[in-house]
C-alpha positions as CSV (number, residue, x, y, z in Angstrom):
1,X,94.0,-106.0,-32.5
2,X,93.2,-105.0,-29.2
3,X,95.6,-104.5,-26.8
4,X,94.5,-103.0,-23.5
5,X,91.2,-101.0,-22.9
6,X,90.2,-98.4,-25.3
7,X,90.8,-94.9,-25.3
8,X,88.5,-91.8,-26.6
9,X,89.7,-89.8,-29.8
10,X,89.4,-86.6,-27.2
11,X,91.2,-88.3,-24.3
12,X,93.6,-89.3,-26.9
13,X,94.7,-85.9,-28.4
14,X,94.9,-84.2,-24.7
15,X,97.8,-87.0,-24.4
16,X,99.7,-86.1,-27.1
17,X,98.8,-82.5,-27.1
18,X,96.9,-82.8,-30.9
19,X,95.0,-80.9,-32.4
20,X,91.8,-83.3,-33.0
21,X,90.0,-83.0,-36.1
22,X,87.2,-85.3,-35.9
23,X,84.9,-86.9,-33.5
24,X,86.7,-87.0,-30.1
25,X,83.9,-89.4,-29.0
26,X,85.3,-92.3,-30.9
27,X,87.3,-95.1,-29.4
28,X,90.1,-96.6,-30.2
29,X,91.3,-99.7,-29.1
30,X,94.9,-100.1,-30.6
31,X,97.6,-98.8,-33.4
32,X,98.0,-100.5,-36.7
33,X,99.1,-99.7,-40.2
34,X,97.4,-97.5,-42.4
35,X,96.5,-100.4,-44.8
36,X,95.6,-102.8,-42.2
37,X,93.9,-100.4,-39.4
38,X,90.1,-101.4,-38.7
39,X,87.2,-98.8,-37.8
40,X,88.6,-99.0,-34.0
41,X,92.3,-98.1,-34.3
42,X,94.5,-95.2,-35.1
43,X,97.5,-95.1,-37.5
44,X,100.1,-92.6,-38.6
45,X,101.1,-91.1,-41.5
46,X,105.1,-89.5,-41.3
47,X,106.3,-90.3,-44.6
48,X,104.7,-88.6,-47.9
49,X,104.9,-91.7,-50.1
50,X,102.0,-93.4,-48.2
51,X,100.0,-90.6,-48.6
52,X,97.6,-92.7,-50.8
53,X,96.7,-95.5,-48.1
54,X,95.6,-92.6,-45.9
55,X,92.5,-92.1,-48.1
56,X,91.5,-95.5,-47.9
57,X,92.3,-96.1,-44.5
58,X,89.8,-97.7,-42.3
59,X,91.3,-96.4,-39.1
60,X,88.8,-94.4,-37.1
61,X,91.6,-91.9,-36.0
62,X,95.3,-91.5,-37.9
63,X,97.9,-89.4,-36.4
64,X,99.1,-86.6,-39.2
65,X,101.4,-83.4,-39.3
66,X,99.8,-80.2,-38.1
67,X,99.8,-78.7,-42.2
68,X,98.4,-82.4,-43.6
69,X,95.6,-81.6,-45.8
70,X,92.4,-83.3,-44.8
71,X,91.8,-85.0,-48.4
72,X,88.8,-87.5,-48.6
73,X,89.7,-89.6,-45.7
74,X,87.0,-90.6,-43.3
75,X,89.0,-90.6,-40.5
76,X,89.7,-88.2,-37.6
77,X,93.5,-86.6,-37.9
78,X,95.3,-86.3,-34.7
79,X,97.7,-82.9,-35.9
80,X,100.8,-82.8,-34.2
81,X,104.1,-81.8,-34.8
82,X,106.0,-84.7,-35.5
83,X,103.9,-87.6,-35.9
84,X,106.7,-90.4,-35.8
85,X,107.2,-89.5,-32.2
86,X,103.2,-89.3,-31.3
87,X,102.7,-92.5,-32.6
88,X,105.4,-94.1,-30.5
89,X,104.0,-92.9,-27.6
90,X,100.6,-94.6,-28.8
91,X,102.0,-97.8,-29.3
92,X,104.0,-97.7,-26.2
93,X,100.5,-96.2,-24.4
94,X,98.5,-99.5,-25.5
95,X,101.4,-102.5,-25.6
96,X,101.2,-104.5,-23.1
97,X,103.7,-105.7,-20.3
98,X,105.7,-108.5,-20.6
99,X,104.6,-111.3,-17.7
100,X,107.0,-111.3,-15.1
101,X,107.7,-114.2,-12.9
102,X,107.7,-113.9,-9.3
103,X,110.8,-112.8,-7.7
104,X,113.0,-115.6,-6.6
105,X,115.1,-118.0,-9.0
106,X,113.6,-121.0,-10.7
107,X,113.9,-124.5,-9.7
108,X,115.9,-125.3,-12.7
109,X,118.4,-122.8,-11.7
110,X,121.8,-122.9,-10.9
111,X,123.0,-120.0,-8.2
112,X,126.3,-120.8,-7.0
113,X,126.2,-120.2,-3.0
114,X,128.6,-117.3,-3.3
115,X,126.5,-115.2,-5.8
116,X,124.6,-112.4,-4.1
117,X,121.1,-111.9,-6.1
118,X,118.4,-109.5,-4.5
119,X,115.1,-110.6,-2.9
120,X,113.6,-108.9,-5.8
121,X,115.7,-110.5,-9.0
122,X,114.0,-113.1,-11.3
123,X,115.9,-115.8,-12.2
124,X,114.2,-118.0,-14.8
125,X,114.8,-121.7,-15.8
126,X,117.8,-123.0,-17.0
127,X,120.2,-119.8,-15.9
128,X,123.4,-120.4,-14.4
129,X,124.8,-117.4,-11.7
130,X,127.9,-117.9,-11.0
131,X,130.6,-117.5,-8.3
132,X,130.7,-114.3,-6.2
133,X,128.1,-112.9,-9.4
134,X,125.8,-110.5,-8.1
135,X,122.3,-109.8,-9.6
136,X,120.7,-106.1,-8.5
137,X,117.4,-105.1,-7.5
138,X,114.7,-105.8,-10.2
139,X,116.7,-107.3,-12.3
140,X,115.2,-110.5,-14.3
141,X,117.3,-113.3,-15.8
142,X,114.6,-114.8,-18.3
143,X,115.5,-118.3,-19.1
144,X,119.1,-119.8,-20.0
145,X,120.8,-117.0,-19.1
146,X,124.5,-117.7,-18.0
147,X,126.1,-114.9,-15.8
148,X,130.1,-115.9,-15.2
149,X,132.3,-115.3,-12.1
150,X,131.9,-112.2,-10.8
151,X,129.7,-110.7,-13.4
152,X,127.7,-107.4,-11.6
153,X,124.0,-106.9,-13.0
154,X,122.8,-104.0,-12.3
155,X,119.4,-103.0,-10.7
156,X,116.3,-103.3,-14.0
157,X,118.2,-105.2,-16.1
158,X,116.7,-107.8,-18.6
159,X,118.7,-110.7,-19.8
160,X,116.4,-112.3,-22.2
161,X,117.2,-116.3,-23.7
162,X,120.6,-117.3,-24.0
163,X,122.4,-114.4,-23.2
164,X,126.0,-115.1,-22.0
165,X,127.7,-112.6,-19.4
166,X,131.6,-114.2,-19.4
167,X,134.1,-113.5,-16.0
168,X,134.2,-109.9,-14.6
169,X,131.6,-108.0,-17.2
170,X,130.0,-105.3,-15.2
171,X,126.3,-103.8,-16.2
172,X,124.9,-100.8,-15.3
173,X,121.4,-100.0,-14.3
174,X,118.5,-100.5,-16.6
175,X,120.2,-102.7,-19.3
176,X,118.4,-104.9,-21.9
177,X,120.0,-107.5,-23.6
178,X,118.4,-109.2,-26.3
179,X,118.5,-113.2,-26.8
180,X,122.0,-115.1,-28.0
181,X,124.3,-112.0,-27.3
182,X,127.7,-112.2,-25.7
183,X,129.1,-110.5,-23.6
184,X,132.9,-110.7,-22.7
185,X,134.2,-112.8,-25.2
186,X,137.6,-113.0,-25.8
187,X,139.3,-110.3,-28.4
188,X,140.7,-111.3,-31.2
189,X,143.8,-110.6,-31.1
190,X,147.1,-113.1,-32.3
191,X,150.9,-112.9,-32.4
192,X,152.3,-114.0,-36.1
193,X,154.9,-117.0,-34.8
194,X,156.5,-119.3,-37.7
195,X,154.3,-122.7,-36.9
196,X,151.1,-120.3,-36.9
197,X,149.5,-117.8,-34.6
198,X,150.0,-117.2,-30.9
199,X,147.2,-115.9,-28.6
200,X,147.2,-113.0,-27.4
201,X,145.6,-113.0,-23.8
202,X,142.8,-111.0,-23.1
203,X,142.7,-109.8,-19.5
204,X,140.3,-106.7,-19.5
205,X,136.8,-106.8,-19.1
206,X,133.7,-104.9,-20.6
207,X,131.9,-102.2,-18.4
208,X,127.9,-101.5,-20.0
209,X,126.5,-98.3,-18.5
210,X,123.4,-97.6,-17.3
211,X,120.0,-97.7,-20.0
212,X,122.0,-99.5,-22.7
213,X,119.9,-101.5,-25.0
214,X,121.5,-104.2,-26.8
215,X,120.0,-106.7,-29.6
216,X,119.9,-110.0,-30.5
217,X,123.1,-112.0,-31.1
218,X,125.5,-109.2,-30.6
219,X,129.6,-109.7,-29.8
220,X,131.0,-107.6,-27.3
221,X,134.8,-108.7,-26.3
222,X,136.5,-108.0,-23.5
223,X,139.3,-105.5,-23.7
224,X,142.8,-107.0,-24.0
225,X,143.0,-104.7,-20.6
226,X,141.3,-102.3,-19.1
227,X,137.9,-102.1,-20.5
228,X,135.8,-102.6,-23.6
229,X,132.9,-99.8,-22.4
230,X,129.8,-98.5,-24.4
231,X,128.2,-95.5,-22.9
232,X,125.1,-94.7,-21.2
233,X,121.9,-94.9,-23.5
234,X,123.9,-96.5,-26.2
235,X,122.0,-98.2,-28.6
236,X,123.0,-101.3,-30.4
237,X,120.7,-103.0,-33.2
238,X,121.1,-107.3,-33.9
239,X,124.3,-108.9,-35.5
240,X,126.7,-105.8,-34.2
241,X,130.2,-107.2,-33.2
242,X,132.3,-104.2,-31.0
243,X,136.0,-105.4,-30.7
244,X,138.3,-105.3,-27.6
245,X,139.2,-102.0,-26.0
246,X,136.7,-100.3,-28.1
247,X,135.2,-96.9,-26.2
248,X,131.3,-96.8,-27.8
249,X,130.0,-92.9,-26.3
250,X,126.7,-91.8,-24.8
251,X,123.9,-92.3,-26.7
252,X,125.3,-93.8,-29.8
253,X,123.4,-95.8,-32.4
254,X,124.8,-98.7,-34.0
255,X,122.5,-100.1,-36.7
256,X,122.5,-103.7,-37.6
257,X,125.8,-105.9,-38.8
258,X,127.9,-102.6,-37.7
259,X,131.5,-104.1,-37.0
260,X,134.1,-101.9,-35.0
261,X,137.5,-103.2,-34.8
262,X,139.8,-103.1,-31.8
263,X,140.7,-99.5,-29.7
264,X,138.5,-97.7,-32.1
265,X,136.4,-94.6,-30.3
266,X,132.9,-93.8,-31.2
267,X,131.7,-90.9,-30.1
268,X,128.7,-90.0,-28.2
269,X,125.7,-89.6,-29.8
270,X,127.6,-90.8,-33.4
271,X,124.8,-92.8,-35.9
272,X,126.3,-95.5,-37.8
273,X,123.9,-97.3,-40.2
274,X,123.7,-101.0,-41.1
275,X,126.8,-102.6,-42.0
276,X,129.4,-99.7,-41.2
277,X,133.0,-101.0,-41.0
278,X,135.3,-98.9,-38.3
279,X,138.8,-99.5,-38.7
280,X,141.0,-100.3,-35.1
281,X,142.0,-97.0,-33.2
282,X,139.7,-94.9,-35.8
283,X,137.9,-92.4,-33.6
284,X,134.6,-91.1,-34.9
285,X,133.3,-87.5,-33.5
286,X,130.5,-86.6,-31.3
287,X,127.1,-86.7,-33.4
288,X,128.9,-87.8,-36.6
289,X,126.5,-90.1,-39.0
290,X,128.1,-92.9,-41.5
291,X,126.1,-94.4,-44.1
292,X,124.9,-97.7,-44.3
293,X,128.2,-100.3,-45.5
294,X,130.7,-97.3,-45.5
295,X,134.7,-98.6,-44.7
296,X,136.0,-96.4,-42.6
297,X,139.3,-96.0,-42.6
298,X,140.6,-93.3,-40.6
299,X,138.9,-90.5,-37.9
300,X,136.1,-88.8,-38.4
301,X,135.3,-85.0,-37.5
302,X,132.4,-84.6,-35.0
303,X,129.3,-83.7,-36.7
304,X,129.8,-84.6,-40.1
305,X,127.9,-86.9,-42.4
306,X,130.2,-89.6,-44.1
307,X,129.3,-92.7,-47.0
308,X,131.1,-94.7,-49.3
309,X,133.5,-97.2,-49.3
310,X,136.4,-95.5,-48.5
311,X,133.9,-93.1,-46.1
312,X,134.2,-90.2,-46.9
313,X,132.2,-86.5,-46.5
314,X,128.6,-87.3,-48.2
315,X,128.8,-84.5,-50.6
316,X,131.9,-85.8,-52.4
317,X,130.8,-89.7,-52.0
318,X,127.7,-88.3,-53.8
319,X,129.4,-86.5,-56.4
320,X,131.8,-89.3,-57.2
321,X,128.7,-91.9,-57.1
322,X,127.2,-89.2,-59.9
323,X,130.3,-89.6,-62.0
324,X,130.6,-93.3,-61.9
325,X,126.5,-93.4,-63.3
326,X,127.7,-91.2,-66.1
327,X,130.8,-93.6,-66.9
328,X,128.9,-95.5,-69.9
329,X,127.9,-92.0,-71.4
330,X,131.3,-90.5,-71.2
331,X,133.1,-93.8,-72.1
332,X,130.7,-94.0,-75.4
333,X,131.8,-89.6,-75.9
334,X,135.3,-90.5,-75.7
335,X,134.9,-93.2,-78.2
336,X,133.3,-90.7,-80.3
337,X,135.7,-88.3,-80.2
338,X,139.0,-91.0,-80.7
339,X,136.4,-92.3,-84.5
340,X,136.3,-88.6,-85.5
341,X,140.0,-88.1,-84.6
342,X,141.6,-91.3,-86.4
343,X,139.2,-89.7,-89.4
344,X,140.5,-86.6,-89.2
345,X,143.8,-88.0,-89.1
346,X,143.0,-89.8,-92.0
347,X,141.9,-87.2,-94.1
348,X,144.5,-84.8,-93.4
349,X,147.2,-84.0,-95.9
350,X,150.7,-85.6,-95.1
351,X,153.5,-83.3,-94.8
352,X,156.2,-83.9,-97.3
353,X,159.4,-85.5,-95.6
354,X,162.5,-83.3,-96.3
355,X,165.3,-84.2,-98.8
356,X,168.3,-86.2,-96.8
């Protein structure tokens, strides 16, 4: 599919700094998939088990590590160095924009008269800014978007469809929030009393730094006080819930369904895959990685890898997940061994039992 105007093969490879083998006088119009590319776009190939496709690959150009062997493909290879990061660069190179709305807030929107929102914001249908709320430079409220009492949104920021910024929730410059998250809900926390539970009242707030991306129908609470805060250039996939109080560092990456419980500390730069469980008050170290659906339970050291359920270090989650595949084997052994001992007890003479 075409997305913008096309792009010579030889233009192409000066961009990314490839080496081009081929014709640099093709042009390419778009990226695709190996399987579905046609004679006028370029694909990738990163990962070795798709080496086959690249042979019958109808892409006029694919993008390829700088030792990928040519093969029988048709196509011209773009050799770089990492090709993942390359082809991002192409799809970014060809997407297109997102229409924007002129600056100004929709008729169908509600701006309480106290709320400050720059000449420049875009405030789309059906959003709600309320009192003494203030909306930065740039920034662009697309539709539905509810921004509570004295909410701060910083200059670039994107609010997409039903995003909900609750009382006091500050953002930082550059901040994408994807449709149906909240922001600044209540924590969940409760006193045990004897007719039930007593609520704890959450006062704090949540502070989102600058360049944080956040997906779609996420839970961020407010901090019981102080402030829930994730870091600048934090990432954070859909269905992730962070607690109140919670510290999330620079540059983290939280994968899909991650849940952190309350006062836990992520550190910056930490990876945790898709449907990692953080303990309250666990702290997790700078650059540390946790495999996808580990528990953990306690801290972690910076720059470890961790799996498992408890987490623990990979190497002995591995080794233990190597044992528990054996089990049937060495259950069946030991069954072996307890037949040939009952026979050997069996068959063995019985002493004679003294005289009383």
């Amino acid at each position: 599919m075409s997305l913008s105007s096309g792009i010579s093969l030889s233009t192409l490879a000066v961009e990314l700094g490839a080496v081009l083998d081929g014709d640099g006088a093709l042009v390419v119009d778009g990226p695709a998939t190996l399987a579905d590319a046609g004679p006028r776009e370029v694909s990738f190939l990163a990962n070795p088990r798709y080496r086959p496709q690249l042979e019958a690959t109808r892409a006029a150009a694919v993008v390829v590590g700088l030792g990928e062997p040519r093969g029988s493909t048709s196509a011209a290879l773009l050799r770089v160095e990492d090709p993942n990061r390359a082809f991002t660069r192409i799809v970014q190179r060809f997407a297109p924009l997102a229409a924007r709305p002129a600056p100004g807030a929709h008729a169908a929107a509600s701006v309480d008269p106290s709320a400050t929102v720059d000449a420049s914001a875009c405030i789309g249908p059906g959003c709600v800014v309320g009192p003494r709320a203030r909306v930065g430079p740039g920034a662009w409220l697309v539709a539905q978007v509810h921004v509570g009492a004295d909410v701060v949104v910083g200059a670039e920021c994107v609010l997409h469809p039903m995003v909900v910024l609750h009382e006091r929730v500050v953002l930082g410059t550059k901040v994408v929030v994807h449709a149906g998250s909240v922001i600044g809900s209540d924590g969940f926390g409760w006193e045990p009393t004897r007719e039930g539970w007593e609520k704890i009242p959450q006062c704090g707030t949540v502070v989102v730094e600058d360049e944080v991306e956040i997906g779609a129908n996420c839970a961020i609470d407010r901090a019981r006080f102080g402030a829930t805060r994730i870091g600048r250039g934090a990432k954070l996939d859909n269905l992730v819930h962070v607690a109140h109080n919670v510290v999330v560092g620079r540059a983290a990456l939280l994968v899909a369904q991650v849940g952190v419980a309350g006062s836990a500390r992520i550190g910056a730069r930490a990876i945790l895959a898709g449907q990692v469980g953080v303990q309250g008050h666990a702290e997790i170290g700078a650059g540390a990685r946790v495999g996808g659906q580990a528990g953990v339970f306690g801290d972690i050291p910076a720059g470890e890898d961790w799996a498992g359920w408890p987490a623990r270090p990979k190497g002995a989650t591995l080794r233990s997940a190597a044992l528990v595949a054996r089990l049937p084997e060495l259950a069946e052994r030991l069954r072996a061994l307890e037949a040939r001992l009952a026979a050997m007890e069996r068959a063995a003479p019985r002493a004679e039992e003294p005289p009383r």
